[in-house]
C-alpha positions in Angstrom: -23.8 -20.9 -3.9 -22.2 -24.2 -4.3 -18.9 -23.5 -2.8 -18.1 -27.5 -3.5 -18.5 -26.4 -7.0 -16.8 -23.4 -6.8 -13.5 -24.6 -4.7 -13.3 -27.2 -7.6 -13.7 -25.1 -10.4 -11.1 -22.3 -9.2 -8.3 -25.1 -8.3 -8.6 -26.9 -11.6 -8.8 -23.4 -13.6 -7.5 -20.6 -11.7 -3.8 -20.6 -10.3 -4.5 -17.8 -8.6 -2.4 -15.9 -5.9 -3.2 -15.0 -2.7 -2.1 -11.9 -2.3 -3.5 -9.7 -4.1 -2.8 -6.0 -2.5 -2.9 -2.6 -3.7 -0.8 -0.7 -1.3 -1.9 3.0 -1.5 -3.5 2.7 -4.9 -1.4 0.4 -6.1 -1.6 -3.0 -7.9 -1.8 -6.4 -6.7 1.3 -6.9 -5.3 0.5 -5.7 -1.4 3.6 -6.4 0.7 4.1 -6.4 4.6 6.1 -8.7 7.3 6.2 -11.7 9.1 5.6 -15.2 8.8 3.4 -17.8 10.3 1.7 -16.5 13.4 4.5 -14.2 14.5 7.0 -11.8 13.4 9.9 -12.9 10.8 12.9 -11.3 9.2 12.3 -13.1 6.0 14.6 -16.0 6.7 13.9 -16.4 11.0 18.0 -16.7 11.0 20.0 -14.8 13.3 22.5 -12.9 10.3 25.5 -15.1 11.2 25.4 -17.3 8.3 28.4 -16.2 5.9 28.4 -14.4 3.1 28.1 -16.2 -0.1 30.9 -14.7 -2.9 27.6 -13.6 -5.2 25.6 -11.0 -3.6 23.2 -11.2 -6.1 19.3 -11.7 -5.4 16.5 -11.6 -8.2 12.5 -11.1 -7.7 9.4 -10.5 -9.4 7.2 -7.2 -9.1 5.2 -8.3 -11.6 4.3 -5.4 -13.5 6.0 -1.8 -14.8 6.1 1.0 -11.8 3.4 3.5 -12.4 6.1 6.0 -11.1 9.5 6.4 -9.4 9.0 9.7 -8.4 8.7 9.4 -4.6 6.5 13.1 -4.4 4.2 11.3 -7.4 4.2 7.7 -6.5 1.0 6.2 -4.3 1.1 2.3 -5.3 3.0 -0.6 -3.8 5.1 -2.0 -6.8 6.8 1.9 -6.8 7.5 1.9 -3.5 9.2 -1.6 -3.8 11.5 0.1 -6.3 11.9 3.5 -4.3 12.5 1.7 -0.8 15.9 0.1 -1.4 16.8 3.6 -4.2 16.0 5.7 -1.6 16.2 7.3 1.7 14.1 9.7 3.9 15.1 11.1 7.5 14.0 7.7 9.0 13.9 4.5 8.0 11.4 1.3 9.5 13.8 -1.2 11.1 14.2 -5.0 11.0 11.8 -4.6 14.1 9.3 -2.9 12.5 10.1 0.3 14.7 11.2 3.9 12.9 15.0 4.3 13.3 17.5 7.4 12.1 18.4 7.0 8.3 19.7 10.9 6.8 19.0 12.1 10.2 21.7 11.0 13.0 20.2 13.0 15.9 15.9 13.2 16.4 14.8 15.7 19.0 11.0 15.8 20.2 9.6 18.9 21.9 7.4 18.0 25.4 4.4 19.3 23.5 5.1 16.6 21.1 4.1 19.2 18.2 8.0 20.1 17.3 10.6 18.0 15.4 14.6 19.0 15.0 16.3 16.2 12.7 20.0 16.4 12.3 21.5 15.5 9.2 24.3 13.1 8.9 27.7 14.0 8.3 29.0 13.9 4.7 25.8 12.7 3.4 25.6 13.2 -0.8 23.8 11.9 -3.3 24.7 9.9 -6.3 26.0 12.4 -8.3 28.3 13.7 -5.6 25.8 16.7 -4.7 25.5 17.5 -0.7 22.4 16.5 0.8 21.4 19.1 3.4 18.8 20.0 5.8 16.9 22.2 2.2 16.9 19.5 0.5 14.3 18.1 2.4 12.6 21.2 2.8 12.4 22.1 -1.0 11.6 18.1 -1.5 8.4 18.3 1.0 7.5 21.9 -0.2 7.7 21.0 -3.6 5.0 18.5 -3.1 2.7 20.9 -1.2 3.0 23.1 -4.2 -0.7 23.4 -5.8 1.4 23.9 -9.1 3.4 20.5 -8.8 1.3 17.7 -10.8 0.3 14.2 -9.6 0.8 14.4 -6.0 -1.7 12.7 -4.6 -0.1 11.6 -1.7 0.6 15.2 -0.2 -1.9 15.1 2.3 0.5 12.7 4.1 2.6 16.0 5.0 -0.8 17.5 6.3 -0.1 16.8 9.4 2.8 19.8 9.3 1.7 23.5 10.6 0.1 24.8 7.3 0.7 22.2 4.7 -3.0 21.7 4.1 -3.6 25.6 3.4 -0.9 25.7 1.2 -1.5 22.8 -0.9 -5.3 23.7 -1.4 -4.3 27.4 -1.9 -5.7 29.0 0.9 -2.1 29.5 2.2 1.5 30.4 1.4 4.7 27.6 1.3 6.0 30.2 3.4 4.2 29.5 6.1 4.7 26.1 6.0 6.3 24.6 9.8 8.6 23.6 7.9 12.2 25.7 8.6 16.1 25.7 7.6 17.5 26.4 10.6 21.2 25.9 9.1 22.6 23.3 6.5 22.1 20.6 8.8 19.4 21.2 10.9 15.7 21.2 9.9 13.2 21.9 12.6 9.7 20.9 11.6 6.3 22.2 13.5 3.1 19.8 13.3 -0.5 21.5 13.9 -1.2 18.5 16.2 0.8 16.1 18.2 1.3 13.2 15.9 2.0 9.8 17.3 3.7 8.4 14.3 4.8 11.1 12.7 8.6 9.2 12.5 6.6 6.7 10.5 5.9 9.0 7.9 9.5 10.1 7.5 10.2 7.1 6.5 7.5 7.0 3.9 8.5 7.8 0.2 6.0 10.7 -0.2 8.5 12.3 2.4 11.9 11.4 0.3 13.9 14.1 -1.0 15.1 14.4 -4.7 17.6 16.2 -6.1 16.3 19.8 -7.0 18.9 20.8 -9.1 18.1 17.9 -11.3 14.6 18.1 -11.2 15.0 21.4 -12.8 16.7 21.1 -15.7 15.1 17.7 -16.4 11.5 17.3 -15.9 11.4 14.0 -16.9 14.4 12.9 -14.2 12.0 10.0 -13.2 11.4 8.4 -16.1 14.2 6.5 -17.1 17.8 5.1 -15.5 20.6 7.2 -16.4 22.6 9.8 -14.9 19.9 12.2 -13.9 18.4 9.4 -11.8 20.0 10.4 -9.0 19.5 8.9 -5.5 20.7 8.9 -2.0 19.5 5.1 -0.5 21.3 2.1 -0.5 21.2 1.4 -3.9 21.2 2.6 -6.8 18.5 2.1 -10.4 21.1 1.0 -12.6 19.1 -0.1 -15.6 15.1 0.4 -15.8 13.9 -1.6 -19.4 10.3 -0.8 -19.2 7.4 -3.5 -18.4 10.3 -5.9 -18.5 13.1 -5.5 -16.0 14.7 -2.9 -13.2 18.2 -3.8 -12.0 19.5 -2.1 -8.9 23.6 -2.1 -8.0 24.8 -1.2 -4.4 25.5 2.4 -4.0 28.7 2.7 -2.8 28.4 6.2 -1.2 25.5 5.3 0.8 26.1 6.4 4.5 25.8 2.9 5.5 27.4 1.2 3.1 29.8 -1.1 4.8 26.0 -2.6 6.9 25.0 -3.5 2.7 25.9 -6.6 1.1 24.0 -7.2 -1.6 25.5 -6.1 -4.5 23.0 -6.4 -7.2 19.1 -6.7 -7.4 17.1 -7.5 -10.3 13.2 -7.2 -10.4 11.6 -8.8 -13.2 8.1 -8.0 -14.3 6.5 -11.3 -14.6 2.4 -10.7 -14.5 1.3 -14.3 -14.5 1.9 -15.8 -11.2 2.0 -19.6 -12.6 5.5 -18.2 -14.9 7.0 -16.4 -12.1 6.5 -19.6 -9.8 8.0 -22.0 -12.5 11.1 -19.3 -12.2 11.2 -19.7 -8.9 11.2 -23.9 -8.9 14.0 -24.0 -11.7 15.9 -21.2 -9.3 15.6 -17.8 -11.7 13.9 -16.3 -8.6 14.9 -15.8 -5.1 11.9 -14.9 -3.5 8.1 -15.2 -4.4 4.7 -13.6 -3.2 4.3 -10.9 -0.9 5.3 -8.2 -1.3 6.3 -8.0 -4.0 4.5 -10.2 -6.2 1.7 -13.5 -5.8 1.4 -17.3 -5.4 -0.9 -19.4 -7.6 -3.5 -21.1 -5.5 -2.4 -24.1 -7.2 0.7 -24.3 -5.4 0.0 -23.3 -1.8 -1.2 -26.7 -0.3 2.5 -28.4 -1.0 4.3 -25.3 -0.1 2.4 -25.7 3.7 3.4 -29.4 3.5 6.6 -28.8 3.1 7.0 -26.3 5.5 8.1 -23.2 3.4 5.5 -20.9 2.8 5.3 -17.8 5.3 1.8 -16.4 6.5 1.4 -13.1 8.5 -0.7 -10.2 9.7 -0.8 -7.3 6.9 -2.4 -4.2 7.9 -4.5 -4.0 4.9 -8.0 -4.0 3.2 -9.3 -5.9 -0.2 -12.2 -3.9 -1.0 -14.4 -3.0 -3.7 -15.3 0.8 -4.2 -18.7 2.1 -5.0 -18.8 5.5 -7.7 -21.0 6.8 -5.3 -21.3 10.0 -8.6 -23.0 7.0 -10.5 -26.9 5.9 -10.3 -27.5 3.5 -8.8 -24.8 3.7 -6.1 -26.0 7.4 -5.1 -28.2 5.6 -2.6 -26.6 3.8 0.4 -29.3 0.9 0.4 -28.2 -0.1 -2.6 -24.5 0.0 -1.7 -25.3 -1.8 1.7 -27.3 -4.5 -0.3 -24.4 -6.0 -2.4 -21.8 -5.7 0.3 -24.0 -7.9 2.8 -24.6 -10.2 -0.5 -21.1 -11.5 -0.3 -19.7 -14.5 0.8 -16.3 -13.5 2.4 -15.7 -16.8 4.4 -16.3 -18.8 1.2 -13.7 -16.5 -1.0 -10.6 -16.8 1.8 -11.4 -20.5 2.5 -12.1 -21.5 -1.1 -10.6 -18.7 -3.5 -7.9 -17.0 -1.7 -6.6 -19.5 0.4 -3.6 -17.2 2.2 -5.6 -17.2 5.8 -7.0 -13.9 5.0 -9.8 -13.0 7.6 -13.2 -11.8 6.1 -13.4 -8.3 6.4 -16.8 -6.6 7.6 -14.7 -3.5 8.5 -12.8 -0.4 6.8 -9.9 -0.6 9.3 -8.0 -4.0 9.4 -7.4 -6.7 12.6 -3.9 -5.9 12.7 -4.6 -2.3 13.3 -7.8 -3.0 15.3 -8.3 -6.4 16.4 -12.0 -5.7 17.4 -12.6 -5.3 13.9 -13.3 -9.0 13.2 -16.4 -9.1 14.4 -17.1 -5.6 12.2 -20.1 -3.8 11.4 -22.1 -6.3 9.4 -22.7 -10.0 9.6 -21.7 -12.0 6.5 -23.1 -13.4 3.8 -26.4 -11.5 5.3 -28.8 -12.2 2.2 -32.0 -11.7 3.6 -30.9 -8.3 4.9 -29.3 -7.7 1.6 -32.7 -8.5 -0.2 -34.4 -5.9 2.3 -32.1 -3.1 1.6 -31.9 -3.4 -2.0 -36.0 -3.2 -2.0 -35.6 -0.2 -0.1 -33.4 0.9 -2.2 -35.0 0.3 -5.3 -37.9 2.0 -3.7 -36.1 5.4 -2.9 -34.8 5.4 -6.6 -38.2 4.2 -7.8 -37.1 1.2 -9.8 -38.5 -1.7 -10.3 -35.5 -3.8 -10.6 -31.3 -2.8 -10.7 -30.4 -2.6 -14.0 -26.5 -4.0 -14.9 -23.7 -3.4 -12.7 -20.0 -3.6 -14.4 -17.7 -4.6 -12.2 -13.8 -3.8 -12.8 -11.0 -4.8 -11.9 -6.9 -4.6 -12.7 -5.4 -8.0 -14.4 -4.9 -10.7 -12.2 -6.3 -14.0 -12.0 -7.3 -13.6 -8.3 -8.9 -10.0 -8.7 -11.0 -12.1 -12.0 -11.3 -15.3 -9.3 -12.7 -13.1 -6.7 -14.9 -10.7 -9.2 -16.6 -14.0 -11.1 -17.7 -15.3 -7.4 -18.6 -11.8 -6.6 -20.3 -12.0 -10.4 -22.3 -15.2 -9.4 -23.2 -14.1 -5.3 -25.3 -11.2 -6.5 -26.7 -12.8 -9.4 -28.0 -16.0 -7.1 -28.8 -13.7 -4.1 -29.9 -10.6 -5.6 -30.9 -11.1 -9.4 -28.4 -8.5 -10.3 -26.9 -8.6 -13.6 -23.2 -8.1 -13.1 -20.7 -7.2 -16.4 -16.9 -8.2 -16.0 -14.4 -5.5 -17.0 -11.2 -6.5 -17.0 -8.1 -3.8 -17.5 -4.4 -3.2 -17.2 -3.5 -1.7 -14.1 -2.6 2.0 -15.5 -5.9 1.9 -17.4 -7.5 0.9 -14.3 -6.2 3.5 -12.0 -7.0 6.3 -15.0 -10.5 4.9 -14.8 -11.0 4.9 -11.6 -9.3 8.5 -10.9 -11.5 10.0 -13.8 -14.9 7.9 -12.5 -15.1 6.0 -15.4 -16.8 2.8 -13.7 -19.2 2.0 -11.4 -17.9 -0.7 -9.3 -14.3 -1.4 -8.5 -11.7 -3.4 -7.2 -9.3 -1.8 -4.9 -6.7 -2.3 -1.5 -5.2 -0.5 0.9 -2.1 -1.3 3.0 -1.0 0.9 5.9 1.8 3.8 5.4 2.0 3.9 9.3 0.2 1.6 11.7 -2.3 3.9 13.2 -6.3 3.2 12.0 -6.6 7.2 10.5 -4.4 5.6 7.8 -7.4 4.0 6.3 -9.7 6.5 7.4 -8.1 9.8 6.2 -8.3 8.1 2.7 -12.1 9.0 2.5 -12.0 12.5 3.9 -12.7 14.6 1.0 -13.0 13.9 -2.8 -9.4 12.5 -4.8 -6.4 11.2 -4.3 -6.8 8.0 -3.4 -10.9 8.0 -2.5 -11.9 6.9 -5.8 -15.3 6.6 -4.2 -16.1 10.0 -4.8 -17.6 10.2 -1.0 -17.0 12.8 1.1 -19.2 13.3 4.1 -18.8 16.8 6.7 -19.9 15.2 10.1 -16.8 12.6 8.9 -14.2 15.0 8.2 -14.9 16.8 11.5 -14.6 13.4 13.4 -11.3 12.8 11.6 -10.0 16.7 12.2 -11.4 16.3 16.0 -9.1 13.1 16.7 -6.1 14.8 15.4 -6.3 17.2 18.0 -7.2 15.0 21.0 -4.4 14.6 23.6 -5.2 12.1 25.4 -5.0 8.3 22.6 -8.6 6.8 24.2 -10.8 9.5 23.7 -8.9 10.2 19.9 -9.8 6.1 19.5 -13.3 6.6 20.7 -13.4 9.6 17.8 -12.2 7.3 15.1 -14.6 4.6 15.9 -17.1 6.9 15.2 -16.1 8.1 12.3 -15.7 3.9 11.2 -19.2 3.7 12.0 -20.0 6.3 10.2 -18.4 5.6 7.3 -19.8 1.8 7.5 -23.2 3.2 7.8 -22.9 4.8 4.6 -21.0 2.0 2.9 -19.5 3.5 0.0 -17.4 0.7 -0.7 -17.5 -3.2 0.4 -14.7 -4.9 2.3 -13.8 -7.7 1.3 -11.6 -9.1 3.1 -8.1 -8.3 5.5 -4.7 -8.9 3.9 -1.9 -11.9 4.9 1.5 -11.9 3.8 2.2 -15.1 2.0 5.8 -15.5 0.9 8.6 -17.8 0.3 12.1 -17.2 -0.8 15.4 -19.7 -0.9 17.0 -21.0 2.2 20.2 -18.6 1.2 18.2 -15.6 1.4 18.9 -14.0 5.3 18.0 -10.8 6.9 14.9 -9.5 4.4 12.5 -7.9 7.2 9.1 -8.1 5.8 6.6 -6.8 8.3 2.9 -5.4 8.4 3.2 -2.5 6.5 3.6 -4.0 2.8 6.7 -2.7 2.4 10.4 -5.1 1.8 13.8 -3.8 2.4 16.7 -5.3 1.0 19.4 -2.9 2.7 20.0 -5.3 5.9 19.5 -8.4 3.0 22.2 -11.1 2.0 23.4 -14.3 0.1 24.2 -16.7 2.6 26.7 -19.7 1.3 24.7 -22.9 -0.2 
């Protein structure tokens, strides 16, 4: 391909961003820390600057929360909602450590398998309601409920004594580790010693809610109002759908007197060459990762003049295979148009956000020997031999169409045109563009409705069974449909290993594993790419796609 051609063509037509995450099925809007080759709090100041007399800050999330439900949402642009609204047991720090949040006290048994967490003193939700040490256990149990809809995300409490069984219905709740010892005190048991499981308490999936509300109204989540009822820093004070969320300080929060910023509003601005014209005329504070993207267009000035952050993400760009769907039943094909891709030539010439080109499932920033990978790049001749194999084992004479699909973006339709013309010139492959709105797209993809699809994955915790545990059985968020028994007994052998290099020797093989059968095509590894206002101090942004806004201000300009 004429990359010449190419680099030309996307600059002149495509202002495209380049981020362009999907953190745990989410959209495009990835998120994670840092800045420029080392970690950043968002404005590199030291929080001494003082305190402007308008705490307000206003950002783009680009599009309409799928759902701000934290036991039902699984995609970035929620969490960037349900971070600052609420709060679980633990909370990630500016350092990018787990610190106490609802729990003031954390005690760890020496077999590492037993958890007691303390609840603060005088903690209470929004409406006045006590929170207590059952409301986190009715929150997590509600979720392992097989009755409780559109909790994908429950096997993130999997790795609690018994919440697998009872979630697939080959066990009871009751059995649960989970246990009320008294109102403030809730003692959890894990099957398996797990190193980050304070990580995952401070994950959403692992948020309480208010039971009592959730009772009466089924539909609690759906709007702002008085049955949106909270317990984090702030509070959702007005939700207008696919238009705008405004968030106000919540003035019983724990910590209130640590939170400055008074009001937050997130507007839902899908084209990233509008939202970046808001930010030069000063209607936005903050643009890019992660919360929404920058327009190609605009990142070569932005390095000039020295404001554009660039970091490490623990994240994956990839493009998933229907592995239920002829042709992609047969791994040759699959293998043949992922080592038909030029991943160098989209970073360097589409992307442009020092992304690295990903030949892996697990990202660098997880597993730095991963940039080498499993596969050499832009491998065509290899490419041609596997898809002749293929077509041999399927006993075709030639692939017929492919429809490739992807959410709206103009990067994911930057990226899937290239992609569109790379197996065309290097395999003779007919490929079909289908472009949809990012609900429609995650409906298709969760029902199997394509064939090939564009997808990302940013960590939850920084350990590699993050990305790996995705793809151990069928649903959720494997949209693959792959599933594979020698895998999942790989994955369940490293969650009992003891000693961290043999479980990392255990992982690896199930990577290569999984790479061998190739049922999806990384693309590349996530950056963070970011700027925000000179005013805006003490937003940690980090490698876990995630922003908090509780430690945040307005400094005085």
């Amino acid at each position: 391909m004429n990359w010449k051609k190419w680099s030309l063509l996307l600059t002149l037509v495509f202002a495209i961003s380049v981020f362009l995450a999907a953190c745990g099925g989410g959209d495009d809007s990835g998120g994670s820390e840092g800045k420029n080759a080392g970690d950043d709090k968002g404005s590199g100041d030291t929080g001494e600057a003082a305190l402007a007399d308008d705490q307000s800050l206003t950002v783009n999330i680009k599009t309409e929360p799928p759902s701000l439900h934290p036991g039902k949402a699984t995609d970035s642009t929620s969490n960037a909602v349900l971070s600052q609204v609420f709060e679980g047991l633990t909370r990630i720090g500016p350092d990018g450590e787990p610190q106490e949040a609802m729990a003031s006290n954390i005690e760890i048994s020496d077999d590492k398998k037993t958890y007691t967490f303390t609840i603060r003193d005088g903690v209470k939700w929004s409406n006045g309601d006590p929170i207590t040490a059952q409301t986190f256990a009715d929150s997590w149990k509600w979720v392992l409920n097989p009755d409780s809809p559109d909790t994908d995300y429950a096997y993130q409490l999997y790795p609690i004594k018994g919440a697998e069984a009872a979630k697939t219905g080959e066990g009871s709740l009751d059995d649960v580790g989970i246990t009320v010892k008294d109102e403030k005190t809730l003692v959890v048991e894990l099957k398996n010693p797990t190193p980050y499981f304070l990580e995952l308490t401070a994950f959403y999936t692992y948020y309480p809610f208010n039971q009592n509300v959730a009772e009466k109204n089924k539909d609690w989540a759906s709007e702002a109002g008085e049955d949106y009822v909270t317990n984090g820093p702030f509070l959702l004070d007005k939700w207008e759908h696919k238009n705008q969320i405004v968030l106000k300080k919540n003035p019983d929060y724990w910590d209130a007197e640590n939170v400055h910023l008074e009001t937050i509003t997130m507007e839902m601005v899908d084209d990233e060459n509008t939202a970046k014209q808001m930010y030069d005329d000063g209607e936005l504070d903050w643009i890019g990762s992660p919360l929404d993207s920058i327009p190609l267009a605009a990142i070569p000035q932005m390095k000039q003049e020295g404001n554009l952050n660039i970091s490490p993400l623990a994240g994956t760009y990839y493009y998933s295979f229907n592995t239920e769907k002829e042709p992609f039943t047969n791994k040759n094909i699959r293998k043949a148009l992922t080592l038909a891709i030029n991943r160098k030539g989209i970073v360097e010439n589409i992307t442009k956000g020092e992304q690295k080109p990903g030949m892996a499932l697990v990202p660098t920033a997880i597993w730095e020997e991963n940039k080498d990978g499993y596969f050499k790049d832009n491998n065509v001749e290899k490419a041609k031999e596997y898809l002749d194999k293929g077509l041999e084992e399927l006993g075709l004479d030639e692939l017929p169409k492919v429809k490739l699909s992807y959410n709206t973006s103009e990067a994911h339709g930057a990226i899937a045109q290239a992609v569109q013309d790379m197996w065309k010139e290097n395999l003779g492959v007919d490929v079909e563009l289908n472009n949809e709105e990012w609900n429609v797209f995650l409906d298709s993809l969760s029902q199997g409705n394509y064939q090939v699809g564009r997808m990302g994955w940013n960590a939850d915790f920084l350990d590699p069974i993050n990305f790996l545990e995705i793809f151990e059985t069928v649903g959720g968020n494997n949209y693959t449909n792959w599933e594979n028994d020698e895998y999942a007994n790989l994955l369940e052998k490293a969650r009992q290993e003891k000693d961290e290099a043999a479980r990392k020797e255990l992982l690896r093989e199930a990577e290569q594993l999984f790479m061998d059968e190739m049922p999806l095509a990384p693309i590349y590894f996530y950056t963070n790419v970011y700027a925000h206002k000179d005013y805006v101090k003490d937003v940690p942004v980090g490698k876990l796609g995630t922003i908090q806004f509780k430690w945040g201000y307005i400094a005085e300009h």
